[in-house]
Each structure stands twice: as C-alpha cells, then as structure tokens.
N, C-alpha and C positions, 0 to 999 in steps of 0.2 A: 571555501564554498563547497568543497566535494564532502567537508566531516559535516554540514548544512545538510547536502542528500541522506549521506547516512545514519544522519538524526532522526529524517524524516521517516528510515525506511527500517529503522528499530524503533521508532515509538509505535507504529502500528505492528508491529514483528512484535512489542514486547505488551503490547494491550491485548492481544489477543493470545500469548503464553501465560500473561497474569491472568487473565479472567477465565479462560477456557483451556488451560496447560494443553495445546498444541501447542507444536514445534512446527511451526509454520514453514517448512522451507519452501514452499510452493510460492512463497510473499517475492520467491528473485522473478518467477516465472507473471506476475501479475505487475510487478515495476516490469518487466522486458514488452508485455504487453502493452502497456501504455505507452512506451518509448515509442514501439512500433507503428500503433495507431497513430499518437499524433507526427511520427518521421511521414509515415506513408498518405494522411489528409495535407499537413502541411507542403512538403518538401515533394512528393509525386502528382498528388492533386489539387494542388495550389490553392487549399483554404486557406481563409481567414487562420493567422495563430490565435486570437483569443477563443476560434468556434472547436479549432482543431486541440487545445488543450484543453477546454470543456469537456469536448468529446473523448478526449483520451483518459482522462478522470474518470470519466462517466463510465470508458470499458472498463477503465480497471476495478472499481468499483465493484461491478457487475459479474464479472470475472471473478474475485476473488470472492463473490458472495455463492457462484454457480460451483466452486469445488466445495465450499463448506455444506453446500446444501445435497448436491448431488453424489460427491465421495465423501465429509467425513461426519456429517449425521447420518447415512445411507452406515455404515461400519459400525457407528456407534450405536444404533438401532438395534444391529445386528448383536453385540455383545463382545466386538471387538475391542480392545485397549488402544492404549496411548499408542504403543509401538507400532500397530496394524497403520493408524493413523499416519503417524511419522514415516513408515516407510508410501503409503500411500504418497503422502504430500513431496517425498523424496521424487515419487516416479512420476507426478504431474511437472514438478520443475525439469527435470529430464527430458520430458517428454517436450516439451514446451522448448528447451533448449535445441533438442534434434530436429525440430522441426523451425525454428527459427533458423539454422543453422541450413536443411535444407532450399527452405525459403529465398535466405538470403544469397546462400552460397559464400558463407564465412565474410562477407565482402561487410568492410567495416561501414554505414553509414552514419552523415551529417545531416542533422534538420537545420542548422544556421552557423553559418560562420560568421557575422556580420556583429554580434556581439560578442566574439571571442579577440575581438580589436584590445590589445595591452592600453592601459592607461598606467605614466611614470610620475609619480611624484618623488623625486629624490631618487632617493634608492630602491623604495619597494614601486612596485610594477604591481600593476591587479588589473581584473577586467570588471568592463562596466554588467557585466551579468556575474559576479562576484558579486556584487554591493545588490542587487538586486535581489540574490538565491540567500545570505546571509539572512537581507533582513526582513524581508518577507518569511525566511522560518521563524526568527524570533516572532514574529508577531503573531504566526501562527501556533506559537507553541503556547503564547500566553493567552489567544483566546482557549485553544483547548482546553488549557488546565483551568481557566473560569470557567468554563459548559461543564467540564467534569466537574468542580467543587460546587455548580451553585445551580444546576441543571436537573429535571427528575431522571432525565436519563443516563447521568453523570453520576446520582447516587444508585441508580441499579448496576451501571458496571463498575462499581466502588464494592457497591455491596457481593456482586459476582465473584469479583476477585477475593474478597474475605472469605466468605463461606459459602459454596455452590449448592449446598443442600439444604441450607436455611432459606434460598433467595428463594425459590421454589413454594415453601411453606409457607413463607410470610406472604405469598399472591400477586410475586413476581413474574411475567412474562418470559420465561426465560428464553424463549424462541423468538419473543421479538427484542431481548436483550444482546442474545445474540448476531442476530440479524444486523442490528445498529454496531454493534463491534466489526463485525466483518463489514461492512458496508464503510464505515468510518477508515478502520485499519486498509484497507485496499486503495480508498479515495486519497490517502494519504500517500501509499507508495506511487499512485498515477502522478497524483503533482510532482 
C-alpha cells in the first residue's frame, strides 16, 4: 500500500514535469498539507472522515494551484528559468516543512488507528486499509488514463506535453491547461 501512495504522488509529480518541465518539489509540501488538514478536521475537530478528506483534497488542490499561480508564473512572467523555478519550489517545501515542524513541534501524529488492525491469512498479514489504498489507486489510475486518452482535456495535456509551443498556436488555453494540471496533479497528492 505505501508503493499505492507513491504512485499516487509521482503520477501528479510527473504530469506536471511532463507537461510543464517543473520539478515540482513543493508536490511534498501540498501531500504534508492535506495530511494536516484532514489529521487536524478529523482526529482534533471531530469531523465527519468522508467531509474531512473531501476537505483535505480540496486544500491540497488549491494549494498547489496558489504556488503555481502566485510563485511560478509570477517568475516565469518575469523571464526567470527552470532553475529560478526549482529553487523557488525547493524553498516553498522548506518553508512548509519548518513550519509544520514548528506547528507541530516534531510530535509525530495519527488520524486513525482503527484500520491499522493486522488481518492474517496464513503467513502474510495485511491490513484492511491496505486492500482499500491498493485498490482504490488502481481504479483510479485506470479512470485517469481513460479522461487523459479519450477527454478534450486529456488531449490538451497530451498535446502540452508533446510540444508547448505548438499547443499555444493551435488555440490552446494554455492557462486553463495549465490550471487543470495543477489542480488535477495537487488533488491527486491530497488523496
């Protein structure tokens, strides 16, 4: 289930490198944020889990769409490169780590123990939110790649990824092509 997380947290780490060659490393700082959100609605404020991992989605989302918009078209406008970029996106993850670090005061937290319950069949041992986190990516991996192959917005970030200076010409959006990557790519790390 953990290589399940980090499928999920390199398929939006690498949609948004293929289509827009960031190096997104700000992508740890918008997964840390959703973690938080839904730890601190669920596990301190005793929502609902299905409003509070909506809700957590929904920062991260938003999150990762507020640094693209605010530091790395704000740079790019500017006449900044990739590396201005890269280092930017270094010192939002940083920043976002010292201050969660603050926050928390290093203090490791739990949103649920209650599904970390072992289940043994024989010899291998798993947990019932194993069989859950497995297969809910697969399912979400095979809706994505039908929206991407058979979606209009599936073929502008197909097309993005191929050639950035064509998608433009041809009367592509690229600002709301964009938008929907970062918005996708972030929603992705929240789950």
């Amino acid at each position: 289930s953990l290589s399940a997380y980090y499928a999920l947290l390199a398929l939006g780490f690498a949609m948004i490198y293929s289509t827009l060659r960031i190096f997104h490393i700000a992508h740890a700082a918008v997964f840390g944020a959703a973690a938080y959100a839904f730890y601190f609605l669920y596990r301190v404020h005793d929502f609902n889990i299905w409003l509070s991992m909506l809700a957590a989605i929904v920062i991260a989302a938003i999150f990762g769409l507020l640094i693209d918009v605010f530091i790395y078209r704000s740079l790019a406008a500017r006449g900044r490169g990739t590396f201005s970029i890269f280092i930017a996106s270094l010192g939002v993850a940083l920043l976002f780590e010292a201050m969660a670090l603050l926050f928390t005061r290093g203090t490791p937290l739990v949103a649920h123990a209650a599904s970390l319950v072992p289940i043994t069949l024989g010899p291998v041992s798993f947990r019932l939110l194993d069989i859950i986190v497995v297969s809910s990516v697969a399912v979400l991996y095979g809706v994505l790649f039908y929206a991407v192959m058979h979606s209009r917005t599936g073929l502008e970030i197909r097309a993005l990824a191929d050639n950035q200076t064509m998608v433009g010409i041809v009367g592509i959006d690229t600002s709301r092509t964009r938008t929907s990557i970062f918005l996708l790519a972030s929603a992705l790390a929240g789950l």
